[in-house]
C-alpha positions as CSV (number, residue, x, y, z in Angstrom):
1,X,-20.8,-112.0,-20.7
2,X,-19.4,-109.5,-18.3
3,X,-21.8,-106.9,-19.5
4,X,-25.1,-109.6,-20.2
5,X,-27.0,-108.5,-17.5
6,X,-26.8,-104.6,-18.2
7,X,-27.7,-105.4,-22.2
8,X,-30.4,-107.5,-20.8
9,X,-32.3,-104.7,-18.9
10,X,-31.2,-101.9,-22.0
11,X,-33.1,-104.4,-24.4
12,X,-35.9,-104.1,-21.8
13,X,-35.4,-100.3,-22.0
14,X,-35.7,-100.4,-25.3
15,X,-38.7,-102.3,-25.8
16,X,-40.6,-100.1,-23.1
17,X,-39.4,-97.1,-25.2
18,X,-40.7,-98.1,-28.4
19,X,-44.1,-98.7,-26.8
20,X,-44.3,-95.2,-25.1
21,X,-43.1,-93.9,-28.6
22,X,-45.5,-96.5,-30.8
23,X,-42.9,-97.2,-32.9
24,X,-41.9,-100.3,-34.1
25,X,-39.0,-101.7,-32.6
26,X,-37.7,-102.8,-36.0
27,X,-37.8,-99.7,-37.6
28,X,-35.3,-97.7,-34.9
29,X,-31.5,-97.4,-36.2
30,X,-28.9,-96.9,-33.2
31,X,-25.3,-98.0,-32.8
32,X,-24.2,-101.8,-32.2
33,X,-24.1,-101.1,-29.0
34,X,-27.4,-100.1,-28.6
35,X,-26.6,-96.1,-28.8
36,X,-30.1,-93.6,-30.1
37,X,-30.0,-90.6,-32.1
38,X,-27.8,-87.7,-32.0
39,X,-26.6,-87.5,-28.3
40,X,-26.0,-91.6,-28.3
41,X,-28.2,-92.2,-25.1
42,X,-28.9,-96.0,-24.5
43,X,-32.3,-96.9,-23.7
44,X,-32.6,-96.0,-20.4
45,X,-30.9,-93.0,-20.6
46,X,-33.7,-92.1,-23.1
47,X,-36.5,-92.5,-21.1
48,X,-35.2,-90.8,-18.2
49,X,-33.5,-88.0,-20.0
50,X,-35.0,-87.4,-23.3
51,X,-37.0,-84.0,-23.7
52,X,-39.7,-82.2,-26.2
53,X,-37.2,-79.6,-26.5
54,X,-38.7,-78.4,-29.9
55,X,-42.4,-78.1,-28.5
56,X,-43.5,-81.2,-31.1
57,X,-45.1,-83.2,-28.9
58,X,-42.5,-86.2,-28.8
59,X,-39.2,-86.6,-27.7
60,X,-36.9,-87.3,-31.0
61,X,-33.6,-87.6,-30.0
62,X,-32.3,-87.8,-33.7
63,X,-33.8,-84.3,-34.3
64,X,-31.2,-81.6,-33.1
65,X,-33.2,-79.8,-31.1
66,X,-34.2,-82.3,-28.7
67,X,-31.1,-83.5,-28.7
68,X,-29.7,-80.1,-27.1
69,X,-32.2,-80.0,-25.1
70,X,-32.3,-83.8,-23.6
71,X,-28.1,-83.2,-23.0
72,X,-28.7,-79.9,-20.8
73,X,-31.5,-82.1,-18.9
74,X,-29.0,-85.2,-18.3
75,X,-26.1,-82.3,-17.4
76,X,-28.9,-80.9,-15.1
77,X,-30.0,-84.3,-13.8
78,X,-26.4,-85.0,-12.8
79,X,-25.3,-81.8,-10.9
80,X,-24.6,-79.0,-13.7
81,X,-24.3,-75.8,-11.5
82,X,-25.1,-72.7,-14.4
83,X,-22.5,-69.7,-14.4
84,X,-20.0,-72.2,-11.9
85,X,-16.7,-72.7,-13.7
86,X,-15.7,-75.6,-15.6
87,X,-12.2,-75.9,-16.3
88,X,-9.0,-73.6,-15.6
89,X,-5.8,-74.3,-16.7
90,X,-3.1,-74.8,-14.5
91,X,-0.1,-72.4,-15.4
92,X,3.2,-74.2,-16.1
93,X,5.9,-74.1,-14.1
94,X,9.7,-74.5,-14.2
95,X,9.6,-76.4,-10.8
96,X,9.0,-80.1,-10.9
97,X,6.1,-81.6,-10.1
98,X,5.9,-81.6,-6.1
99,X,4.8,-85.7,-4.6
100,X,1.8,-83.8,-3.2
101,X,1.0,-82.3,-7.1
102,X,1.5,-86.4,-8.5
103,X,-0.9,-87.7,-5.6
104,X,-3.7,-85.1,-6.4
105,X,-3.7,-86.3,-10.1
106,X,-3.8,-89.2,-9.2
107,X,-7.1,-88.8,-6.9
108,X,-9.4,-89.0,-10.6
109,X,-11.7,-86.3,-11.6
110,X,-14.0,-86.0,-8.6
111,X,-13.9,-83.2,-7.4
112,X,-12.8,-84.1,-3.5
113,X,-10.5,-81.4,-2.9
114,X,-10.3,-77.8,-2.9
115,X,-8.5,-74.9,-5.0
116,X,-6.6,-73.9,-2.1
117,X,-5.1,-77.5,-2.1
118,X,-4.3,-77.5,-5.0
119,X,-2.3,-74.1,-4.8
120,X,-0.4,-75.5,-2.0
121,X,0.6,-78.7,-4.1
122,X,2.1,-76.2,-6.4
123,X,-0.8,-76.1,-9.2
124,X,-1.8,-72.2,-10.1
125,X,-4.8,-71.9,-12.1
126,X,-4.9,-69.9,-15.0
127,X,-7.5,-67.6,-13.3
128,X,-9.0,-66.5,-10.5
129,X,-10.9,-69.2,-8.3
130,X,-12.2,-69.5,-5.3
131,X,-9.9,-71.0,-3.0
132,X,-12.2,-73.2,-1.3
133,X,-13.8,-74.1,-4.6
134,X,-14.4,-78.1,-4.7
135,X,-12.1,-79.5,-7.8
136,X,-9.8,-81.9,-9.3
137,X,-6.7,-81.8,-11.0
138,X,-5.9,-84.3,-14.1
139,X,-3.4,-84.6,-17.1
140,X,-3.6,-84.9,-20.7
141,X,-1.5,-85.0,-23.6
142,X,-1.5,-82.4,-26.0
143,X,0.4,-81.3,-28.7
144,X,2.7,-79.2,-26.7
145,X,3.2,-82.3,-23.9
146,X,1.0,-83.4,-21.1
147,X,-0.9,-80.4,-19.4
148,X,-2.5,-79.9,-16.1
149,X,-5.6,-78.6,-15.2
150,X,-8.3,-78.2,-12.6
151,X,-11.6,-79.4,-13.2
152,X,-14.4,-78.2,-11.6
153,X,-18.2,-80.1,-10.9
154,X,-19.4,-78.6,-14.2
155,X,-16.2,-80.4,-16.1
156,X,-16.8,-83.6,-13.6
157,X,-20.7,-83.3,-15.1
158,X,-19.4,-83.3,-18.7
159,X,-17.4,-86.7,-18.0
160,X,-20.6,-88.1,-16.5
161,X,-21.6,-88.2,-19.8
162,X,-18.7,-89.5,-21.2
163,X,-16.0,-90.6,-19.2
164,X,-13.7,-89.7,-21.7
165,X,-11.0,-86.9,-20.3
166,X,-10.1,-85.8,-23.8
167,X,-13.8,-85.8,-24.8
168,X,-14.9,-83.2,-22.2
169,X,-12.0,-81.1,-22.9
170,X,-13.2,-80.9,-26.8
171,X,-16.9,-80.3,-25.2
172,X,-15.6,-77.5,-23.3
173,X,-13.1,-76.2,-25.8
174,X,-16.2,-76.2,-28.5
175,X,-18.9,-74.6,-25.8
176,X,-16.0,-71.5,-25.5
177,X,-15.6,-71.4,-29.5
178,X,-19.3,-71.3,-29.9
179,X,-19.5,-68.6,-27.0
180,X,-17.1,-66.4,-28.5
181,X,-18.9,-67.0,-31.8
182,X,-22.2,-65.8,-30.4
183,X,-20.6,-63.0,-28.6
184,X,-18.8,-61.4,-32.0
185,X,-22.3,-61.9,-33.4
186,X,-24.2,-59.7,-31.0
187,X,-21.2,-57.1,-31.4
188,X,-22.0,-56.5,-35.0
């Protein structure tokens, strides 16, 4: 019941989708929740989002190209800035964690404040930003403890997508692998 209405008006997406892709609405396999194809878009996110990435003629989000391509247009649609930073780390240190550090954490993952900020709350980052770069500072747990780090728009864009903290790390953490991957490649 708390979420009727919203389910309501993605079954209306849905059925509007299926007619613009004249495709029968019986035949379309998603998630319980309503989730399409490889990038999980509900309905509406579909329609809005979804791109002929592949140069078919339709938008198929359960083939892989269009999939890449309909995720860079949502990350575009939402604010992605190319070649901005993402993430940094913040470097550990052996000083406790200042009042002004806790309160910035606790602020979420817009990002409302600036590098410089956070460098005064006692947060380095891991490399060389801006100070008046807009970010965020949040906390997760990993193997080693909880971590800090500064998130930038571009990481705020990711969770957009899926709110998920852990999530966007592993998105960023594969983008890099992938990046390094390509990079070895041209080397050869």
């Amino acid at each position: 019941p708390p979420r009727a209405e919203r389910f309501r008006s993605e079954l209306a997406e849905f059925l509007l989708l299926t007619r613009e892709l004249n495709t029968d609405p019986l035949q379309i396999k998603g998630s319980y929740a309503g989730a399409l194809g490889v990038p999980q878009f509900l309905p509406s996110s579909y329609r809005r989002y979804a791109v002929d990435f592949d140069g078919d003629g339709k938008r198929d989000l359960w083939s892989h190209a269009d999939a890449i391509g309909s995720i860079a247009n949502y990350y575009k649609s939402h604010g992605w800035l190319p070649g901005e930073p993402v993430l940094a780390q913040i470097e550990q240190s052996a000083d406790p964690i200042s009042d002004e550090f806790k309160a910035l954490v606790e602020r979420g993952i817009n990002p409302q404040t600036t590098v410089a900020a956070i460098k005064r709350a006692g947060g380095s980052p891991a490399y060389i930003v801006a100070d008046d770069t807009k970010a965020a500072v949040f906390a997760a747990e990993t193997d080693a403890g909880t971590r800090h780090w500064i998130g930038f728009n571009n990481f705020y864009v990711i969770t957009r997508y899926n709110r998920s903290v852990n999530y966007a790390l592993a998105v960023y953490e594969l983008a890099q692998e992938l990046r390094g991957l390509r990079t070895a490649q041209r080397a050869e």
